[in-house]
C-alpha positions in Angstrom: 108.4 106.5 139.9 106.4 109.5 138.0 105.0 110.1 134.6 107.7 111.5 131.4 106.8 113.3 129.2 108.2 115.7 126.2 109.2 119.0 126.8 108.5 121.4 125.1 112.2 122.4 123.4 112.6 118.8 122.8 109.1 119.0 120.7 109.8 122.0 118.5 113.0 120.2 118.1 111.6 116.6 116.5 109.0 118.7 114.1 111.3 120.5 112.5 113.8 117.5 112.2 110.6 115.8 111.1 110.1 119.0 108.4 113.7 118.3 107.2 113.6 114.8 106.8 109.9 115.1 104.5 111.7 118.1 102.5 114.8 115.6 101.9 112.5 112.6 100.7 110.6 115.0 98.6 113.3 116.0 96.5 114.4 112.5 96.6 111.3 111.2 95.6 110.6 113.9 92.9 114.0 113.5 91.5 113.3 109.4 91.5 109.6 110.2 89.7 111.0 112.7 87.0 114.5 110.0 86.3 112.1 106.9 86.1 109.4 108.9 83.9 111.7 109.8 81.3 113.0 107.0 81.4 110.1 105.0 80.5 109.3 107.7 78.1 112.1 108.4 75.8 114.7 105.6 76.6 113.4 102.4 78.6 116.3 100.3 77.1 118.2 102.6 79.7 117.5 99.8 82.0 117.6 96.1 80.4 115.8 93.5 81.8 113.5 94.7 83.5 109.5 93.7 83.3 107.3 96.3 81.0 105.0 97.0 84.3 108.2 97.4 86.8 108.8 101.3 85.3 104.8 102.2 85.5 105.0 100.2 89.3 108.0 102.6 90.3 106.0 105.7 89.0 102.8 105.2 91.4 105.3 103.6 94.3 107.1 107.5 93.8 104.3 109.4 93.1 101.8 108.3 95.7 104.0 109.3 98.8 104.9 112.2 97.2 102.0 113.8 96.8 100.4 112.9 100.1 103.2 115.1 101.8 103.0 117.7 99.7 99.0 117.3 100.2 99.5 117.7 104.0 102.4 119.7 104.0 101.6 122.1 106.8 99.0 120.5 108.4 101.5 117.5 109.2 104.0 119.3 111.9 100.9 120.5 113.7 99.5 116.7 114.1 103.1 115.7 115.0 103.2 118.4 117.8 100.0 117.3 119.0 100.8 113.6 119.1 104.5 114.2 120.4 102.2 116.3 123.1 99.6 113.9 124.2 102.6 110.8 124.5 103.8 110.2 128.1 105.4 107.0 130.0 104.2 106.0 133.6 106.8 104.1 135.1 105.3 102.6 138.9 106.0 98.9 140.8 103.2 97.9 138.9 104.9 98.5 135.6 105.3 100.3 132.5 102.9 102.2 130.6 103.1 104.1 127.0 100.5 106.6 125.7 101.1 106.9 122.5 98.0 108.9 121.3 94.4 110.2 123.1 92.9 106.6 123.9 96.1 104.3 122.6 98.1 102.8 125.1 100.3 100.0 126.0 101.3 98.4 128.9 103.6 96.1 130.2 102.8 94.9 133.7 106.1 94.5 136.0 106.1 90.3 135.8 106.3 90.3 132.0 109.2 92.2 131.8 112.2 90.7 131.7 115.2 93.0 130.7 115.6 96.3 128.7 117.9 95.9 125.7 119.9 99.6 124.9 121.3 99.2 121.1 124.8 101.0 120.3 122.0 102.5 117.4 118.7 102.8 118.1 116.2 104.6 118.8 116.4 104.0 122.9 115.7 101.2 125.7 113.6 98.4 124.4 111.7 96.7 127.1 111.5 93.0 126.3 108.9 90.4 127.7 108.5 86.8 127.3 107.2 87.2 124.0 110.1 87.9 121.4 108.0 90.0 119.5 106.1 91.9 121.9 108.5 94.8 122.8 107.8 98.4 124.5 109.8 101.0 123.1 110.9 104.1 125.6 112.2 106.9 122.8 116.1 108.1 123.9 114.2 111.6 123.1 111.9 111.9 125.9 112.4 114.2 128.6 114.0 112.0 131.7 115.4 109.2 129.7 117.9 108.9 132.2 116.2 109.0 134.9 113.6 106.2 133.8 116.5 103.9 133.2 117.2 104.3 136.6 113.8 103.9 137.5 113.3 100.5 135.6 116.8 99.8 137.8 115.1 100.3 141.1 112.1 97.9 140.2 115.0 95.4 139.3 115.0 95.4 135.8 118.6 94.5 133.7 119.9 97.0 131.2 121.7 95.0 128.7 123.9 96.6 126.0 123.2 95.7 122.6 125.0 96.3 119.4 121.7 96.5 116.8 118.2 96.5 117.9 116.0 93.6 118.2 115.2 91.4 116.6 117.9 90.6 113.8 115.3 88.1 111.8 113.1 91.3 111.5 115.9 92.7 109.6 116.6 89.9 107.1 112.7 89.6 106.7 112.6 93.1 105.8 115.8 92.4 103.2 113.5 89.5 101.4 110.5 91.6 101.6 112.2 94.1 99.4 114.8 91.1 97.4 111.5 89.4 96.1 109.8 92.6 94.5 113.3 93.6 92.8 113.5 89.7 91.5 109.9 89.7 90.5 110.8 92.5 88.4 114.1 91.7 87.1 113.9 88.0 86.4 112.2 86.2 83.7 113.2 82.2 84.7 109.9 81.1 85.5 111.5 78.5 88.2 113.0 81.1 89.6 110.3 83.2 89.5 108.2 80.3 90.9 110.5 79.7 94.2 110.1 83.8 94.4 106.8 83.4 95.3 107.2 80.7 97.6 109.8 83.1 99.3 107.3 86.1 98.9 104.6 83.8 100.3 106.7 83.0 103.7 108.4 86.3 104.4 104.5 87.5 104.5 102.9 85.0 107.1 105.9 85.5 109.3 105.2 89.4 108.8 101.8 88.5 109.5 102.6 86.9 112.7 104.9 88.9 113.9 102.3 92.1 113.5 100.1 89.3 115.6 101.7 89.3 118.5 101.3 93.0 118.7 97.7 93.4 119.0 97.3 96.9 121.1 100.3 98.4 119.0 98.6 101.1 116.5 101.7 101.7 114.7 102.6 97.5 113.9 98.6 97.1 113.2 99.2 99.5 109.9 102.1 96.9 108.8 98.9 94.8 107.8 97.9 96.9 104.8 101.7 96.1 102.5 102.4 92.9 104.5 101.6 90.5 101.3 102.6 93.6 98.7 105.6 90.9 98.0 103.1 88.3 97.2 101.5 90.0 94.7 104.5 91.4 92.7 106.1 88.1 93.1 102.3 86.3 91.7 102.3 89.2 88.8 105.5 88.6 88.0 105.4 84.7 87.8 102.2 85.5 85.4 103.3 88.0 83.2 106.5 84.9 82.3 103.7 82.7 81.9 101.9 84.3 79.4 100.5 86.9 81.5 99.4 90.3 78.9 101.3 89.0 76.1 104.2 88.3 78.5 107.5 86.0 77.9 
């Protein structure tokens, strides 16, 4: 039993993986922003069939992340350090606990545990409880990885090997969150568009409940801010076919 904790080689390491990966999506993104702006410009019937507010959509959707990284481009590997710093794992008979900022943390107790699912791809152990969407997540990255698994063995706990990580609905939900704002955008059937908002409609409770059952989890809470985005392309979209602005 003991606290984990990142070391400090294994810190410097994520930041500047982090610092690669926000330099690769800014060129992405900037290449994205500069395609779809001249494209809307000078030759928007480059791309047929699409709804006139789907090219200025794609500009902000671009734009916005964009220029928040470039915004907080060296101050953000400094807050990551410090966050990566401050985030530790208690493993005891009493359970499992995860600090995952000053004043955030999440514990499972040892009864509500009931087996840790390792993914062939993922991101490490998944601790599962009773509920099947209130999960703790112990990083592969974190110094004694190994050891904790062994740990979590000692108290009893079943390592289970899995080939994706849970939970595959999650996954399909996150497939229609993104199908319903491409076929609000593409398609100008109005039944269609009608059933897409129905779709949009569900796949955003169920996102709603799922972020529910995580309560103490800072990083799920934030889901709640774009949870109904889907809705409200798939309600603009439906309008705009209607009559919306002059619309079909």
């Amino acid at each position: 039993m003991g606290v984990f904790v990142y070391s400090r080689q294994q810190i410097e390491k994520i930041v500047a993986r982090n610092k690669r990966v926000r330099l690769r999506f800014c060129l992405f993104a900037a290449a994205i922003l500069v395609a779809v702006s001249l494209s809307a410009f000078y030759r928007p019937a480059w791309i047929p069939g699409l709804h006139e507010w789907f090219l200025p959509a794609a500009i902000a959707v671009a734009a916005t992340p964009l220029f928040s990284n470039i915004r907080r481009w060296r101050s953000a590997p400094q807050r990551w350090e410090q966050t990566l710093t401050g985030r530790r794992i208690e493993v005891s008979s009493a359970g499992v606990s995860l600090w995952s900022s000053p004043g955030s943390v999440r514990r499972f107790e040892r009864s509500e545990i009931l087996r840790a699912e390792e993914p062939a791809w993922g991101g490490g152990l998944y601790l599962r409880s009773p509920n099947r969407y209130r999960w703790l997540l112990i990083p592969k990255s974190i110094a004694g990885y190994e050891l904790i698994k062994r740990e979590l063995a000692s108290l009893g706990i079943t390592s289970v090997a899995r080939s994706i990580p849970p939970n595959w609905e999650e996954f399909v939900g996150v497939l229609l969150f993104v199908g319903t704002m491409l076929c609000s955008a593409t398609v100008h059937n109005i039944r269609v568009l009608f059933a897409n908002l129905l779709v949009a409609v569900l796949v955003s409770v169920g996102g709603l409940l799922v972020i529910g059952k995580n309560p103490e989890n800072p990083q799920i809470r934030k889901a709640r801010i774009g949870v109904f985005l889907p809705v409200v392309f798939a309600a603009l979209g439906l309008w705009l076919a209607t009559g919306g602005w002059g619309g079909r």
